[in-house]
mmCIF file of the C-alpha atoms, coordinates in Angstrom:
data_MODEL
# 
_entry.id   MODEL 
# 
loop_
_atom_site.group_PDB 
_atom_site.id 
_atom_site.type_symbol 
_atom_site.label_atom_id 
_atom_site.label_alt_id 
_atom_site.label_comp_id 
_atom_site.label_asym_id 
_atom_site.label_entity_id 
_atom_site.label_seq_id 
_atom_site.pdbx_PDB_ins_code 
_atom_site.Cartn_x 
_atom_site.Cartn_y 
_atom_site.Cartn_z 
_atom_site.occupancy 
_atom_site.B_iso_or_equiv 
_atom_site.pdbx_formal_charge 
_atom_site.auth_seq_id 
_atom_site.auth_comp_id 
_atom_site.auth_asym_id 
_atom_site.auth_atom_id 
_atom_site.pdbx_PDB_model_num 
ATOM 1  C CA . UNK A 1 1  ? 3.241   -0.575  11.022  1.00 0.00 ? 1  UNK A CA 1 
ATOM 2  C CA . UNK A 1 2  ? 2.690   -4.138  12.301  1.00 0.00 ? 2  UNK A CA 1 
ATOM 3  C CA . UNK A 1 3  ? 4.963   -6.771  13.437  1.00 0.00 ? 3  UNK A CA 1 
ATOM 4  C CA . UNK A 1 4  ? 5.137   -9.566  10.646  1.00 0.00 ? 4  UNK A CA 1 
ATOM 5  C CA . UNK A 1 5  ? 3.472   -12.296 12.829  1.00 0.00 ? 5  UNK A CA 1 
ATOM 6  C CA . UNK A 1 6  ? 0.798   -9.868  13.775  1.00 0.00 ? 6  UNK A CA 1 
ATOM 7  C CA . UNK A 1 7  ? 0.177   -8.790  10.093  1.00 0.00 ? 7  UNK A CA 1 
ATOM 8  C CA . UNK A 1 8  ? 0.274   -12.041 8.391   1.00 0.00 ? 8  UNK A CA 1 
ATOM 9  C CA . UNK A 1 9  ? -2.499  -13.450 11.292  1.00 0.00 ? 9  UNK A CA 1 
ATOM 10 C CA . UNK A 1 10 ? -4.704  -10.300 10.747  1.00 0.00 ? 10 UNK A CA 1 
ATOM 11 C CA . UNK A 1 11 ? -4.093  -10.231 6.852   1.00 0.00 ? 11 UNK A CA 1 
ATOM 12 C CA . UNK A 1 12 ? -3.322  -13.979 5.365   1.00 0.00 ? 12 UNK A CA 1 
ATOM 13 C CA . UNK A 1 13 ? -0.846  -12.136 3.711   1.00 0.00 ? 13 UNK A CA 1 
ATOM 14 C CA . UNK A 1 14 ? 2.950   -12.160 4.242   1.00 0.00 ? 14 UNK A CA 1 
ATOM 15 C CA . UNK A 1 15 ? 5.381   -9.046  5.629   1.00 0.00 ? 15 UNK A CA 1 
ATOM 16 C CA . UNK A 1 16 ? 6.517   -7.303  2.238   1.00 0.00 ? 16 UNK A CA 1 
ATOM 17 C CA . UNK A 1 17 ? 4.123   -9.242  -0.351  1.00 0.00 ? 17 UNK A CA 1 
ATOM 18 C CA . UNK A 1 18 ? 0.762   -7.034  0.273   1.00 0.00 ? 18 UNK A CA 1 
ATOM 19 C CA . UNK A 1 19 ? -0.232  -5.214  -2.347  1.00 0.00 ? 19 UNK A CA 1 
ATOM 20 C CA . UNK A 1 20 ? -3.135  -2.314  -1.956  1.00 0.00 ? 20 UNK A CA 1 
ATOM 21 C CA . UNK A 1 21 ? -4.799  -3.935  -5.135  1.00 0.00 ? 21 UNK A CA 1 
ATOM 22 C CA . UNK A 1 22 ? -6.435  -6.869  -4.612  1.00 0.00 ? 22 UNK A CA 1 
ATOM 23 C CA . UNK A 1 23 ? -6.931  -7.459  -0.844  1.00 0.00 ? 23 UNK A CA 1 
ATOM 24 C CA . UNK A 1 24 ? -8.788  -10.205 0.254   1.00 0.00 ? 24 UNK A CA 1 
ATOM 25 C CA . UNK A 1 25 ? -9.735  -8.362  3.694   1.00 0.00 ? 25 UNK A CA 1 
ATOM 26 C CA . UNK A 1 26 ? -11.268 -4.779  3.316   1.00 0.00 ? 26 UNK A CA 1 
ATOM 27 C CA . UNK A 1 27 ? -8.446  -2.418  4.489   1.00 0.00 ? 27 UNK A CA 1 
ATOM 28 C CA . UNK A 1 28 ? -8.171  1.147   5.095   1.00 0.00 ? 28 UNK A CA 1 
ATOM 29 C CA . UNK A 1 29 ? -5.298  1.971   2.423   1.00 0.00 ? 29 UNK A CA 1 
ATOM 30 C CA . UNK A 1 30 ? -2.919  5.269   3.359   1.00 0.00 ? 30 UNK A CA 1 
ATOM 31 C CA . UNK A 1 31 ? 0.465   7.052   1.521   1.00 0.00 ? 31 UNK A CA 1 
ATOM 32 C CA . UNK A 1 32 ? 2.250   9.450   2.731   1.00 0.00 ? 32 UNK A CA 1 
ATOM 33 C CA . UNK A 1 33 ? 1.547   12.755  1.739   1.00 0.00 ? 33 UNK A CA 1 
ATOM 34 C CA . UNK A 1 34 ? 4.818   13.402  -0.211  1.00 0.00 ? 34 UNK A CA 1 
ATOM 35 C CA . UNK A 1 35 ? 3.631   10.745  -3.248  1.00 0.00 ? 35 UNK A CA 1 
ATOM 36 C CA . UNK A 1 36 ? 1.358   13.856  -4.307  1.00 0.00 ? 36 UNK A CA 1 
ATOM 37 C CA . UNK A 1 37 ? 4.883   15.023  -5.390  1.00 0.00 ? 37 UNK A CA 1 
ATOM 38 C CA . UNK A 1 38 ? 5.830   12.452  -7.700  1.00 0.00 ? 38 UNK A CA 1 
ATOM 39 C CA . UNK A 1 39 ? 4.160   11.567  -11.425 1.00 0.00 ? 39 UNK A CA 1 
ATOM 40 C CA . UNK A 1 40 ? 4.663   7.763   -10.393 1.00 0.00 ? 40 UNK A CA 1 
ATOM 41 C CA . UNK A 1 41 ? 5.271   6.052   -7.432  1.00 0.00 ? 41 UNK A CA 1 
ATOM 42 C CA . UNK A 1 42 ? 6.221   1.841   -6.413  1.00 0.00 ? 42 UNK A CA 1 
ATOM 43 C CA . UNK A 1 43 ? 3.923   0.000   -4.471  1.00 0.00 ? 43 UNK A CA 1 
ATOM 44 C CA . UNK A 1 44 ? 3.670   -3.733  -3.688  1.00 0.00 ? 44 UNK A CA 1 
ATOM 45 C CA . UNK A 1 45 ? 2.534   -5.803  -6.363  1.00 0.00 ? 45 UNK A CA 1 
ATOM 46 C CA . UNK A 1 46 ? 1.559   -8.361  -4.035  1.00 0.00 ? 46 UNK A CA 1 
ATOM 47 C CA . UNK A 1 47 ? 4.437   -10.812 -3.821  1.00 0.00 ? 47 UNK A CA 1 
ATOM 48 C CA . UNK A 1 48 ? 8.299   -10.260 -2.535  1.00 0.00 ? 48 UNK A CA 1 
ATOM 49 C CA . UNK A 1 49 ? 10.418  -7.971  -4.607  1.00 0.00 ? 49 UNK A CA 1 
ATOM 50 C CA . UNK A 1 50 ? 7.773   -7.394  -7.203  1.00 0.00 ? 50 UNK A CA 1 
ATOM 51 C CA . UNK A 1 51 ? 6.681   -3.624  -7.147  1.00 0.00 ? 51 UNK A CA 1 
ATOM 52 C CA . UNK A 1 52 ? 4.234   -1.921  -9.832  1.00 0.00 ? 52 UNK A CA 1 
ATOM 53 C CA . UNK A 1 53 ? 4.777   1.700   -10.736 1.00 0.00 ? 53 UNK A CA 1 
ATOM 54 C CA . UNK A 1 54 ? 1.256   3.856   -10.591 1.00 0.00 ? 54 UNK A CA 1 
ATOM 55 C CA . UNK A 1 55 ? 0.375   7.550   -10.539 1.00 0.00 ? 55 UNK A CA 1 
ATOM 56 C CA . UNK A 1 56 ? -0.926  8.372   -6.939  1.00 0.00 ? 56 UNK A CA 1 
ATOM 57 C CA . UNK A 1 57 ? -4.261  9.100   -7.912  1.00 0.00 ? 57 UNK A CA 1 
ATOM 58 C CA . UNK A 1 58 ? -4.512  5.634   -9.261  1.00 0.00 ? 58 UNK A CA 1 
ATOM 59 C CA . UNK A 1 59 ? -4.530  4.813   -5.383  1.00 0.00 ? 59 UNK A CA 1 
ATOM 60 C CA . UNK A 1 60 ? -7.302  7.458   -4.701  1.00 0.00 ? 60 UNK A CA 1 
ATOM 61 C CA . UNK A 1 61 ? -9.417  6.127   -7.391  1.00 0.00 ? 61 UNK A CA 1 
ATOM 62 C CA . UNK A 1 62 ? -9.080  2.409   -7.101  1.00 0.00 ? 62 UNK A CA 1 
ATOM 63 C CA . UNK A 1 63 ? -8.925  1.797   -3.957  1.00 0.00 ? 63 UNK A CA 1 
ATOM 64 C CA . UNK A 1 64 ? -9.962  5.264   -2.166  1.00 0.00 ? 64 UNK A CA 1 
ATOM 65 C CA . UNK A 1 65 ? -6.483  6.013   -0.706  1.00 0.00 ? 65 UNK A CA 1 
ATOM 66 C CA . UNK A 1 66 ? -5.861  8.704   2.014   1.00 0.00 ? 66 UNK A CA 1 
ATOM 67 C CA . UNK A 1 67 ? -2.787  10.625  1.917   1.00 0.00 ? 67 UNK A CA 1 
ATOM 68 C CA . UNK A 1 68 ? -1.485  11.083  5.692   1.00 0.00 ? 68 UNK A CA 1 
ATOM 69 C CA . UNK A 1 69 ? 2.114   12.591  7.213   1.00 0.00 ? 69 UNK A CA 1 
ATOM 70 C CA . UNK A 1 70 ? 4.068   9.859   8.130   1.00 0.00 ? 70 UNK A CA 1 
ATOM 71 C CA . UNK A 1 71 ? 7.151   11.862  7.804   1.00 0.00 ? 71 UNK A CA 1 
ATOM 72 C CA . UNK A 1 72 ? 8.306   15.194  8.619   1.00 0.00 ? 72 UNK A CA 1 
# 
């Protein structure tokens, strides 16, 4: 995780309103292993407040997600 001022200057973007679909910079995209578990998850839809549900291999297939442990 970046700080806000970091992100925004690397991204164009601001903290809380980037969405994995979309990006205007090439990004690596990662989830935490545990969305595997779910038939849907939330992600950004790209502004504030505004989240899109998806099944997680909509994030492998569109925009070659990695799943990673974040959490333990």
């Amino acid at each position: 995780m970046l700080k806000p001022e970091i992100f925004e200057e690397l991204t164009g973007y601001t903290h809380g309103g980037c969405s994995p679909f979309g990006l205007r910079t090439k990004l690596p995209i990662y989830v935490d292993q545990a969305a595997q578990n779910w038939e849907t998850i939330y992600v950004s839809g790209g502004k504030v407040g505004y989240l899109v549900e998806v099944k997680p291999e909509v994030l492998e297939n569109l925009v070659s997600a990695q799943y990673a442990e974040f959490t333990k």
